[in-house]
C-alpha positions in Angstrom: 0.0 0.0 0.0 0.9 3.2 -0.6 1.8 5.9 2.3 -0.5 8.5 3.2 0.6 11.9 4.3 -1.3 14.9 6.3 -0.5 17.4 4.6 -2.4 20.6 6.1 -4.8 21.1 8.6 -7.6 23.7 9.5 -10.8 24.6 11.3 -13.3 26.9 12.3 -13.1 28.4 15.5 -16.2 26.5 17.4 -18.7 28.4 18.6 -21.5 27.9 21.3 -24.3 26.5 19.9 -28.1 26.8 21.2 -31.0 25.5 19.2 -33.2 28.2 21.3 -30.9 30.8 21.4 -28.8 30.8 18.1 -28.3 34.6 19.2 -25.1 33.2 21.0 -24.0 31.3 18.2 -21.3 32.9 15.4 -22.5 30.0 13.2 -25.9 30.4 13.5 -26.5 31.8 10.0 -24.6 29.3 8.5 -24.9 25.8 6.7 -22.6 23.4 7.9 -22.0 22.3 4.3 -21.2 26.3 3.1 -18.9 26.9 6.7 -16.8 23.5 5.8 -16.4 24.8 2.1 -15.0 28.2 3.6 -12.3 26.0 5.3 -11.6 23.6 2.1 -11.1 27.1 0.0 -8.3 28.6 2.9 -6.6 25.5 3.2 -6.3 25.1 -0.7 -5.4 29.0 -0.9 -2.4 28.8 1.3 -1.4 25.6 0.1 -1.4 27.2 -3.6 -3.2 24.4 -4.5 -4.5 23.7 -7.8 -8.0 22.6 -7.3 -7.6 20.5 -10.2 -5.1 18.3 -8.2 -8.0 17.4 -5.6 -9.2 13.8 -6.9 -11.6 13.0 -3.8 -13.4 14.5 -0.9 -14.7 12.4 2.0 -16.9 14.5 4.5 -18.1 13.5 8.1 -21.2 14.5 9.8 -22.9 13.0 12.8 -26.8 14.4 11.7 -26.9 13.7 8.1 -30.4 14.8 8.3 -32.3 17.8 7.0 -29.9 20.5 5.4 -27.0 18.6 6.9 -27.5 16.1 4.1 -25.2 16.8 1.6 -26.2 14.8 -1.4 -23.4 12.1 -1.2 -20.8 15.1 -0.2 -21.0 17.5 -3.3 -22.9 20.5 -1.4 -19.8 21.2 0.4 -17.9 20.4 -3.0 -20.1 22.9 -4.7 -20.2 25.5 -2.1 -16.3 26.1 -2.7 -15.5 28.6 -4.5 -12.3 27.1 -5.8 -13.6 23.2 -6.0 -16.5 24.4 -7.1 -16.2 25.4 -10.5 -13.1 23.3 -10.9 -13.8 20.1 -9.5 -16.5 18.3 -10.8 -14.7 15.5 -11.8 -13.8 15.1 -7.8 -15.8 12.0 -6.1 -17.1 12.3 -3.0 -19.3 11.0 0.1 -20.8 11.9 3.2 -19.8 8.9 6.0 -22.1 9.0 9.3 -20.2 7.3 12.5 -22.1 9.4 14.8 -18.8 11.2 16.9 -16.6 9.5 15.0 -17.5 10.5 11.2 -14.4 13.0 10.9 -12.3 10.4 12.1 -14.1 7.9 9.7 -13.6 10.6 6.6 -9.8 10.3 7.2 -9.7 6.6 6.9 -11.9 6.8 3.9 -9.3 9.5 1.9 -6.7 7.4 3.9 -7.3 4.2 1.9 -8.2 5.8 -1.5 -4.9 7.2 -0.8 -3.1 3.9 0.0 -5.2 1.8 -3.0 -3.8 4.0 -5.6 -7.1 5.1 -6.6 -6.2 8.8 -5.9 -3.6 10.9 -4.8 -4.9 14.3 -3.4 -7.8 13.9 -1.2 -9.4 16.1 1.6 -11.3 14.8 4.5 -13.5 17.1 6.6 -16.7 17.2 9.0 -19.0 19.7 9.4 -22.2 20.4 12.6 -24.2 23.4 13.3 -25.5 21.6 16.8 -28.1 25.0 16.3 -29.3 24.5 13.0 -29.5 20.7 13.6 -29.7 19.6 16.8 -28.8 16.5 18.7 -31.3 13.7 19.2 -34.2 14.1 21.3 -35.3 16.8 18.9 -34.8 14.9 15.6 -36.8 12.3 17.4 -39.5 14.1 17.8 -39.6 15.6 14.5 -39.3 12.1 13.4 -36.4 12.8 11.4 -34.6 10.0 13.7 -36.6 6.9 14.3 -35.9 3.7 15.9 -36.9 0.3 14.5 -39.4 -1.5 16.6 -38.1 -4.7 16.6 -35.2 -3.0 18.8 -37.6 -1.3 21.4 -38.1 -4.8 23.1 -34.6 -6.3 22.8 -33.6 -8.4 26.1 -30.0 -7.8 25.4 -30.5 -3.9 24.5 -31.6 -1.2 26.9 -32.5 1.1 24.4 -33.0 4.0 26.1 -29.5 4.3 28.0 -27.8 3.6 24.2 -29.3 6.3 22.5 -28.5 8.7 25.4 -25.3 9.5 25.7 -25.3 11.2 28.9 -26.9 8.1 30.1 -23.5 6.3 29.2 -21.5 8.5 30.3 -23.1 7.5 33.9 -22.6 3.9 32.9 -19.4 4.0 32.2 -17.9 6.2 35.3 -19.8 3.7 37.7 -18.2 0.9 36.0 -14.6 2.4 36.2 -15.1 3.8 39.8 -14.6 7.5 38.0 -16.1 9.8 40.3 -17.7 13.1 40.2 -15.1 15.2 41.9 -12.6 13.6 39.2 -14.6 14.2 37.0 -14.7 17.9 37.6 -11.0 18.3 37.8 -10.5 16.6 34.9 -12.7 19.2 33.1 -11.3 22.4 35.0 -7.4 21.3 33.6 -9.0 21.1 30.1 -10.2 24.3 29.7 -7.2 25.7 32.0 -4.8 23.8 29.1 -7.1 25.5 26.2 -6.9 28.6 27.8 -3.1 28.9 28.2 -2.7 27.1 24.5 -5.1 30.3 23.3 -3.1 32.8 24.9 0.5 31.0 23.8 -0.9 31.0 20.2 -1.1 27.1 19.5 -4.2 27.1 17.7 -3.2 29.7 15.4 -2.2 28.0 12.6 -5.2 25.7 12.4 -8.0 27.7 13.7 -9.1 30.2 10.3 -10.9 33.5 10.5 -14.0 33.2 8.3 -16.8 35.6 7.4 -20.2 34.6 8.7 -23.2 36.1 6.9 -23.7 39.3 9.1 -19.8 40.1 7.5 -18.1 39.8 11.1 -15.3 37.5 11.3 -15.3 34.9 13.8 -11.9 33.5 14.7 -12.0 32.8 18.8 -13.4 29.4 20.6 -16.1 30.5 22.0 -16.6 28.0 24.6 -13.0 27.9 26.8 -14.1 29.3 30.5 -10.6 30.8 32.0 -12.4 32.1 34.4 -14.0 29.0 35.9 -12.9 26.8 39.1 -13.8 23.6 40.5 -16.0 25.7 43.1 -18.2 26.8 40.3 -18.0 23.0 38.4 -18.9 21.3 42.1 -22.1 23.5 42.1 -23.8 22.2 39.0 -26.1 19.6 39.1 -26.3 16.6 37.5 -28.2 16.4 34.0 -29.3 12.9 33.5 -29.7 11.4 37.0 -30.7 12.9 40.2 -27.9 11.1 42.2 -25.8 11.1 39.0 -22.0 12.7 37.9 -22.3 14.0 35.3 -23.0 17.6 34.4 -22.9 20.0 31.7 -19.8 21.2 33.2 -18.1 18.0 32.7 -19.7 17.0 29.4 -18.8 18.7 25.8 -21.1 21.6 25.4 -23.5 22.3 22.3 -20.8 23.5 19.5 -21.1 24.3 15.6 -17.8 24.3 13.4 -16.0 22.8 10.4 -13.0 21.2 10.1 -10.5 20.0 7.0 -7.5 18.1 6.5 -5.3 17.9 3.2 -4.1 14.4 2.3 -1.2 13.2 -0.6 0.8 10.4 -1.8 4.7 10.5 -1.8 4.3 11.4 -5.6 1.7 13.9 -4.7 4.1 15.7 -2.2 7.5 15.5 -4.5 5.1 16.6 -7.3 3.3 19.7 -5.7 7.0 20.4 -3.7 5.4 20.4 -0.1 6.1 19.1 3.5 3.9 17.0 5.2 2.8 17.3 8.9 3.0 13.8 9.6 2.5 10.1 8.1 -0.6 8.2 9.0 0.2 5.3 10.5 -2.8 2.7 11.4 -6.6 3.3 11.6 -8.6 0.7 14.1 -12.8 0.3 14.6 -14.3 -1.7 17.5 -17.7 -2.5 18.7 -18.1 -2.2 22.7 -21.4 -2.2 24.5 -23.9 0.3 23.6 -24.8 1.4 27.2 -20.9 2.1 27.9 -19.9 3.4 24.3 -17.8 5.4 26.1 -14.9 2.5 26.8 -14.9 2.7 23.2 -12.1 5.0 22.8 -9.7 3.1 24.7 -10.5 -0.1 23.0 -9.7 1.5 19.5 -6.7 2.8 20.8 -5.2 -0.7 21.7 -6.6 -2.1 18.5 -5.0 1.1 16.5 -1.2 0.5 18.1 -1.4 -3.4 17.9 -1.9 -2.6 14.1 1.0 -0.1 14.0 3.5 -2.9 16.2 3.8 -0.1 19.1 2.8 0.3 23.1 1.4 2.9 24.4 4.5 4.1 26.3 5.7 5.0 22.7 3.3 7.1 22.0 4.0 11.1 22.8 0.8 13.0 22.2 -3.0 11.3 22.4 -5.8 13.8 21.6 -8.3 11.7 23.3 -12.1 13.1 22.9 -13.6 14.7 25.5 -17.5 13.7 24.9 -17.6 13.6 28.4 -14.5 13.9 30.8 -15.6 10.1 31.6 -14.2 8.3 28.3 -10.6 10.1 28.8 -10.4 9.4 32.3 -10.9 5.6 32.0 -8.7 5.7 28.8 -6.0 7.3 30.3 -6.8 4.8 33.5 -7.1 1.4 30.9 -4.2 2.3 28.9 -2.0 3.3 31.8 -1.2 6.8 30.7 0.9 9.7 31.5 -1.5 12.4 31.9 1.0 15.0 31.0 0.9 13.4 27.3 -2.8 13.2 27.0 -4.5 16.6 25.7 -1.9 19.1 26.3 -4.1 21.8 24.4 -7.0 21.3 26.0 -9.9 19.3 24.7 -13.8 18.9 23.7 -14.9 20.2 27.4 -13.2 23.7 26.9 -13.2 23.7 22.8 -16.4 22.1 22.3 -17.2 19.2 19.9 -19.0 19.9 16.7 -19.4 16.0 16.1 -18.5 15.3 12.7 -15.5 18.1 12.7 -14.3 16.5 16.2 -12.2 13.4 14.4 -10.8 15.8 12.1 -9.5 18.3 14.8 -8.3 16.1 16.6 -6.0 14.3 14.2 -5.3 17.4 13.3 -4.4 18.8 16.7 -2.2 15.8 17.2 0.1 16.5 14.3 0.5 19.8 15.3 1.2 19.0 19.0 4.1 16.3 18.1 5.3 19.1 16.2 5.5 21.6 18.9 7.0 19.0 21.0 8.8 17.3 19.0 7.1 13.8 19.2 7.2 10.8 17.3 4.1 8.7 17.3 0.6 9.9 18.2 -2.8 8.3 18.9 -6.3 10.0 18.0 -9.3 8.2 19.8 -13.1 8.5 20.2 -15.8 6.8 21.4 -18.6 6.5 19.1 -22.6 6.7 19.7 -24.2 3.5 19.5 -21.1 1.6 21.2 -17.9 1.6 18.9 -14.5 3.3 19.0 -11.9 5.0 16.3 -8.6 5.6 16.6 -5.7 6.4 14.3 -2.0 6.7 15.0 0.2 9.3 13.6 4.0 9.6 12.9 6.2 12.9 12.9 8.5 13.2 10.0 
């Protein structure tokens, strides 16, 4: 197979979203499709990329549903005003694995990459969690349904699957992860964000785009500098009475749009550009529905058993922060230096626009081995529905 190199990397800043009050969202005007095509357009415009050279696009979104359905990918396609016109002869698809579809884009473009079917490619993920919002809504739309058949299964409990604050509970009561934990595990994320913002880290992934009122939105709008564990200790829990977890130790509502550039060795000697890194090893799992949360870790030791390494060997692991839970028994199953695991903060302070999540964090990874000069990193989620993703990535 052939390698597979990340070429560039960049993002939306996230903002807050709130399906009642899309006053406090930046993106709230905005298509998810038409905010992701604004990211494709500055990556290729500072890459002095030809949009001809683009063979394939693979996008990720967690809601395909409504205007999030992008007709097999080519809204976002369209929508760019440098692939658009240019690019027609550019496949593409739109991949739904709930939080992991931006991860799931990557290993799509990955192995087009690897087949020799192509050798440009660009994954990216796009949610407006305003616009579209998460489940119970969809539900009762009826834009989400659930078979019947299902509803009645002895081996299923349904209604802790599909809510994922529900296994969030699960799984800290199975790994003896306990609320105050839980709390100072999400006060060090945004304290980590914050100081990353203020050193400058995510500038040269997070882009200043135009939304449709002309102002340009270019800060994360959900990092709390100002919070403490006094203020995190106060808030009650969301999904059980005696429960632990809480909205300030789950990911909160975000909308954003993420993008990664992908090439072949001949691709990168041809268009005379430096990689960030080489991908390594993609891995999927199935774990149990009502704890989807273990997923993560699970993909994690499937991804470095694929790639012949240990965990100790890896420098950097962006490790999603759906709720601090699933990094906290990660970090606990996988035996983990929490000094490695993060470092910039993490879906509790920046937020987690589901399908752009995979793709910032990948992309996050590279750039944190750079900074640090690591090796080897590991990009992990859990997944909705009771799976895990996980890639590995190599510093050149």
């Amino acid at each position: 197979m052939k390698a597979v190199y990340l070429v560039d990397y960049g993002r939306s800043a996230f903002s807050r979203a709130h399906p009642r009050k899309p006053e406090v969202d930046d993106w709230a005007e905005t298509r998810g499709d038409a905010l992701l095509a604004q990211v494709i357009d500055t990556l290729l415009e500072r890459r002095g990329l030809d949009p001809l050279a683009v063979e394939d696009l693979s996008v990720g979104c967690a809601l395909p549903v409504k205007e999030q359905w992008s007709f097999g990918g080519r809204y976002p396609l369209w929508l760019s005003q440098r692939l658009g016109p240019h690019g027609r002869d550019c496949a593409s698809r739109q991949i739904d694995q709930q939080c992991g579809s931006g991860l799931a884009a990557l290993r799509s473009a990955t192995r087009e990459i690897q087949a020799g079917a192509v050798e440009v490619a660009i994954a990216g993920g796009y949610e407006n969690m305003t616009r579209v919002p998460m489940g119970p809504a969809l539900f009762k739309e009826g834009a989400l349904t659930t078979p019947a058949a299902l509803q009645a299964a002895p081996w299923l409990e349904l209604e802790v699957a599909l809510n994922m604050g529900l296994t969030a509970e699960r799984l800290a009561q199975a790994a003896g992860i306990g609320r105050d934990e839980m709390d100072e595990f999400a006060l060090a994320s945004h304290r980590r964000a914050a100081r990353a913002d203020a050193e400058g880290r995510f500038g040269g992934e997070r882009l200043a785009l135009t939304n449709p009122a002309g102002t340009v939105v270019e800060r994360d709008a959900n990092i709390r500098p100002d919070t403490s564990l006094e203020r995190l200790s106060a808030l009650a829990p969301v999904f059980l009475d005696d429960g632990r977890v809480t909205a300030g130790n789950s990911s909160p509502l975000t909308s954003g749009a993420a993008a990664t550039l992908l090439m072949s060795p001949g691709a990168l000697e041809r268009h005379g550009v430096s990689p960030l890194a080489r991908i390594v090893a993609f891995a999927d799992v199935g774990v149990a529905p009502e704890r989807m949360g273990a997923g993560a870790a699970a993909a994690a030791e499937q991804a470095l058993a694929r790639a012949g390494l240990v965990a100790s060997q890896i420098d950097a692991w962006e490790i999603n922060e759906a709720f601090a839970a699933v990094p906290l028994h990660a970090m606990c199953k996988l035996k983990l230096d929490p000094a490695r695991v993060n470092v910039w903060g993490g879906a509790l302070a920046l937020g987690h626009p589901l399908g752009a999540t995979g793709i910032r964090l990948a992309g996050t990874l590279a750039r944190v081995l750079a900074s640090r000069g690591g090796r080897y990193g590991c990009a992990t989620a859990c997944v909705g529905g009771g799976q895990g993703i996980a890639m590995i990535l190599e510093r050149l």
